[in-house]
N, C-alpha and C positions, 0 to 999 in steps of 0.2 A: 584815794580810795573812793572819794565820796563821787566823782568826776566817772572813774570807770564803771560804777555802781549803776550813775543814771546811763551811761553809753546799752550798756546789756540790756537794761530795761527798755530804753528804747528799740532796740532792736530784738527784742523779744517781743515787744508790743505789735511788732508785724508779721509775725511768726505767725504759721497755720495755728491753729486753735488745737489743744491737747492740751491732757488732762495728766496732771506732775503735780510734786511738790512745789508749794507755793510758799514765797516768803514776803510777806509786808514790812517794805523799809519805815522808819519815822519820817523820810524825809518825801514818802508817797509813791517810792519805787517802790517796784514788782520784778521779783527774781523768781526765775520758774528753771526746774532742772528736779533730780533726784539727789533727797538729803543719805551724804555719804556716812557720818558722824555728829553726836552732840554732845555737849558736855554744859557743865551752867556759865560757860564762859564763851563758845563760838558756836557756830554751824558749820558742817564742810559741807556744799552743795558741791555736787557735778554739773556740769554744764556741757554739755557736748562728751568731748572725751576728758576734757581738763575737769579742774575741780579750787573751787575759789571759798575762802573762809569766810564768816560772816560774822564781825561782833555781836555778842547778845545785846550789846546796849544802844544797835543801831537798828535792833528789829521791832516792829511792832506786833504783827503775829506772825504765825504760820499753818498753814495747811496743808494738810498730808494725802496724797492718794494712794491709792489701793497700791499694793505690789505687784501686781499686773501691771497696772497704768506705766508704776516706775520700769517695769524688764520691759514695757512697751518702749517706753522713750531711751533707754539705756543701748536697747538696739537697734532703734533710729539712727540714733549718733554714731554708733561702731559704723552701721553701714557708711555712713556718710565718709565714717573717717576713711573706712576702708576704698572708696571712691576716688580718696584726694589722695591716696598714697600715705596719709598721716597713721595709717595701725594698719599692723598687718599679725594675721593669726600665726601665735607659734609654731604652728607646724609649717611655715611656707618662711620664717627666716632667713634660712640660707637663700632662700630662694629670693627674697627684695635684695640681699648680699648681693648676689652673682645678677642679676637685671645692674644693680649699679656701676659693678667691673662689664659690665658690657656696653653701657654707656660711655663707661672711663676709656675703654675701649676704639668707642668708635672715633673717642676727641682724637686719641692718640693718631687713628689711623689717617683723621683729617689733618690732626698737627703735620705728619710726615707728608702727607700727599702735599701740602700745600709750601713746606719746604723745597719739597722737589721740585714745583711749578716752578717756583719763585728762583731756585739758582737757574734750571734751563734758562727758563724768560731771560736772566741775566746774562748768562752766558751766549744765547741769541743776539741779543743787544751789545754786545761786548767783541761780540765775533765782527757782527756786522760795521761798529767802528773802528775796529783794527783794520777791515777791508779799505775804506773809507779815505784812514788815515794814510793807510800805505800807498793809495792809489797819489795822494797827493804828494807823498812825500818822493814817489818814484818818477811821477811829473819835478817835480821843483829838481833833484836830482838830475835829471834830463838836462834841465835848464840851464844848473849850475856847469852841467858839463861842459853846455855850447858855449859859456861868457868868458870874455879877457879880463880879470880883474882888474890888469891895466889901462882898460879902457873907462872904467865905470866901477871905480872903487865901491861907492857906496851902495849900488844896486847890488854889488857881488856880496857884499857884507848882510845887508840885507835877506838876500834870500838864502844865504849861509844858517842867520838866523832864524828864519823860519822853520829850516831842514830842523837845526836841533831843536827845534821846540815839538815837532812834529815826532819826531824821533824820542824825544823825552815822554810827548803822547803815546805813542807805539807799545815803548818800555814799560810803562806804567800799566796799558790794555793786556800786555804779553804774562806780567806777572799777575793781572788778574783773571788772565784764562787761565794760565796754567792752572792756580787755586783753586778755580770753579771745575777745571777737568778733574782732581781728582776729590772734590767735594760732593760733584753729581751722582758716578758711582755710589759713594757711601750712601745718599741719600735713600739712592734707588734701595740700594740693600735695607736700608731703614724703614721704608714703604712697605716693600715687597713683604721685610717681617710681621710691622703692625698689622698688615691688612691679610696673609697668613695665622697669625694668632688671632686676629679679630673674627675670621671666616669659620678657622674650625671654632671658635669659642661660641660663638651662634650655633651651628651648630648641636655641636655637644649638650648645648643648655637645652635647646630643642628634645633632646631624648631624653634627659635627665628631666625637663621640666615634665613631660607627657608620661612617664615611668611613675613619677611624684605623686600625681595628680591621680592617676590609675589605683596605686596603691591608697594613697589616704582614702578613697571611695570604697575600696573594700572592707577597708577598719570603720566608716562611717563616717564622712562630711558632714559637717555642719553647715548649717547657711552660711555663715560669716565665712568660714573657708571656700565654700564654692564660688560666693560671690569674687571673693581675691582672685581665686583662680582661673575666673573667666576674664576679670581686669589685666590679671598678670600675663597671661592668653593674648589678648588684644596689643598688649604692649608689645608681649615677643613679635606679634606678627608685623606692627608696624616698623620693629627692627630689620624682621625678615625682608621688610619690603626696599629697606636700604639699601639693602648690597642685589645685584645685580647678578645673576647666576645664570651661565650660556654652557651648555653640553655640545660638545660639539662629537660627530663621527670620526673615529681611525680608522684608518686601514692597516692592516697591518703583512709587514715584507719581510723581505728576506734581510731587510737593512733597518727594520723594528718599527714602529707604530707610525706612522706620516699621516699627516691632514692636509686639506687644502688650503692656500693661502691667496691673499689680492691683495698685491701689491699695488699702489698709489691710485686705488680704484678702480685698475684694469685689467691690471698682469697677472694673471693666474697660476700657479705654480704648486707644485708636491715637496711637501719639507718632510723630515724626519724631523719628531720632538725630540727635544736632546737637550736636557738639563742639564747637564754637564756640559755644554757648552756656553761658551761666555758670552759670543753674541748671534746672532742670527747669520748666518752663510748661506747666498745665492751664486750661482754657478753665472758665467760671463755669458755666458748667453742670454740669461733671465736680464740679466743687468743692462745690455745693449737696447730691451724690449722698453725699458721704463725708464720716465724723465727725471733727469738727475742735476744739480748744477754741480758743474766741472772746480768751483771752485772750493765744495765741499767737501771733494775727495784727498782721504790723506792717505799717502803711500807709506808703504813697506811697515802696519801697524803688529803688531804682537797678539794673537789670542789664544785662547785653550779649548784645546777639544775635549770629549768626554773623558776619554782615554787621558787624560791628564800632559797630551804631548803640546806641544807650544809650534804654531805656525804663523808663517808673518801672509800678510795679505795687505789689498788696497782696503780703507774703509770708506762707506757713501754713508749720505742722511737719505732714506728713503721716507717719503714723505706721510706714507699711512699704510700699515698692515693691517688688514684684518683677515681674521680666523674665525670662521663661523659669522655670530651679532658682533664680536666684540673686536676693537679698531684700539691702537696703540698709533701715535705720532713723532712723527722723528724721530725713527728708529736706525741707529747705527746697523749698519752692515755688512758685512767683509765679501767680498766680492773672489771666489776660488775659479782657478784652474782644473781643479777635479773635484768632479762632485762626488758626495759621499757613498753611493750607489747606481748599478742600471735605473733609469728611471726616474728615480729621485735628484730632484732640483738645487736641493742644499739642507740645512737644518736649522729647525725653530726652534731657536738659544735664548738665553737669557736675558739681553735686551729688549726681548719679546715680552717674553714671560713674565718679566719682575712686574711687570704690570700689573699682573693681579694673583690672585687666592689660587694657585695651580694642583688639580686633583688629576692623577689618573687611574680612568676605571678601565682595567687591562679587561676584565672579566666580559664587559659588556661594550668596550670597545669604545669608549667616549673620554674626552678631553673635558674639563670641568674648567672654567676659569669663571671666577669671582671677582669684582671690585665694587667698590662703595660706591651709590649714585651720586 
């Protein structure tokens, strides 16, 4: 007690100069705050926003200011506290509530995003030693083919040995793509949600907060409320300033809303948006224009159109879309014989899309995508 006693004093002792209730310790400290309560046994002083008790038998006097002086200092403090986040005016409650789930919020959308990095990366890395391995093992393979065992037992055993080890490497890389193929999907879906819920939850807090703030002004703010409200203000905005927000133009056809697309930096192209579709679809012609490696194409894959019908196609990694500012990487996509309209190149699916916060404003004819910076 006696320890914390001098800490405050000291640190009151450097405190701007104001005029409060004053308490003299026996032991030569100086407690300044406004007296909450007394009794013939304690003091309860306030101190900021807290409030700490004082034995009578550890005091030596006390000094009292005006009740002015005390709502002077009593409101110093709220403000302060109101500064650090540590009080907030009843009427704005819900509202530090909903700033915290929006924070919880953005962990969330970062925990997903960085899920998702980390299996691609994986599966990146995973592809490209499976290449690796196989090249070697189709080499040794080769080899084994050309030798007489009869000639050179030991070298034939030998590279027998190498093959199944190599092959044991394979199997091993084979069951950890498979895993990561059907882990990234989910991820994406995992993303695509957090960072949907994250986008309209900004949002929405945005009108709800600005509605809040309008109304309590009419009932009559107080300082202490206004002041929050410019804090809580500032905070939204440096939320706002998180997420990334690109409007892009439609056009709109006979074959429903299409924007333009650039493909791996060059390729220029007209998609339909088509959320219902699973992944993004370029016509073989677009496909022949842009560099591809041949050994990333996978034949005769499975996907779904809006229409909910199931068609197989080849799939390529193309190596950067972008729609309007906003740029997606290694984006799978299925490679058709007929494109989905006169005109129209292919459609912008949801390997696109999952990317980010997808709005469409049919009304004014713009593409809305969202992602956190």
């Amino acid at each position: 007690m006696m320890t914390r006693t001098l800490a405050i004093a000291i640190l009151l002792a450097f405190a701007p100069v104001t005029y409060a209730d004053t308490i003299h310790l026996k032991n030569k400290g100086v407690l300044k705050g406004v007296i909450k309560a007394e009794d013939p046994y304690r003091v309860t002083l306030a101190i900021g926003t807290g409030t700490m008790k004082i034995s009578r038998d550890q005091i030596e006097s006390i000094e009292k200011a005006s009740d002015k002086e005390n709502s002077a200092i009593e409101a110093a403090a709220r403000k302060k506290a109101i500064e650090k986040g540590a009080l907030v005016p009843d009427r704005f409650a819900d509202t530090a509530g909903q700033l915290r789930e929006l924070i919880a919020g953005r962990k969330a959308a970062d925990d997903a995003k960085k899920r998702l990095d980390e299996a691609k990366a994986s599966f990146t890395s995973k592809k490209k030693k499976y290449k690796n391995l196989r090249a070697k093992f189709d080499a040794v393979n080769r080899k084994v083919a050309g030798m007489d065992p009869q000639s050179d037992i030991m070298k034939y055993n030998k590279a027998i040995t190498e093959m199944n080890s190599l092959n044991s490497g394979i199997s091993s890389l084979v069951e950890d793509l498979n895993t990561l193929s059907a882990k990234v999907p989910e991820y994406e879906r995992n993303y695509w949600k957090a960072i949907t819920e994250y986008g309209n939850a900004v949002g929405n807090f945005r009108l709800e907060f600005d509605r809040k703030v309008e109304d309590i002004k009419k009932r009559g703010i107080s300082e202490e409320e206004s002041l929050y409200a410019a804090i809580a203000s500032k905070s939204l905005s440096d939320i706002e300033k998180g997420l990334s927000r690109d409007s892009v133009s439609l056009t709109k056809t006979a074959n429903g809303m299409t924007v333009k697309a650039v493909l791996n930096g060059s390729t220029t192209c007209l998609l339909a948006v088509d959320t219902g579709a699973s992944i993004v679809v370029i016509s073989r012609d677009i496909a022949r224009k842009i560099e591809t490696n041949p050994n990333d194409t996978i034949e005769g894959v499975n996907f779904t159109l809006a229409d909910g019908s199931i068609t197989k196609s080849d799939v390529i990694i193309v190596k950067s879309i972008r729609v309007g500012n906003s740029t997606a990487y290694d984006v799978p996509v299925a490679v058709s014989d007929n494109p989905p309209g006169h005109g129209i190149d292919g459609l912008l699916g949801m390997s696109f899309l999952s990317n980010f916060n997808i709005k469409m404003d049919v009304a004014n004819e713009k593409l809305v995508l969202e992602t956190i910076k």
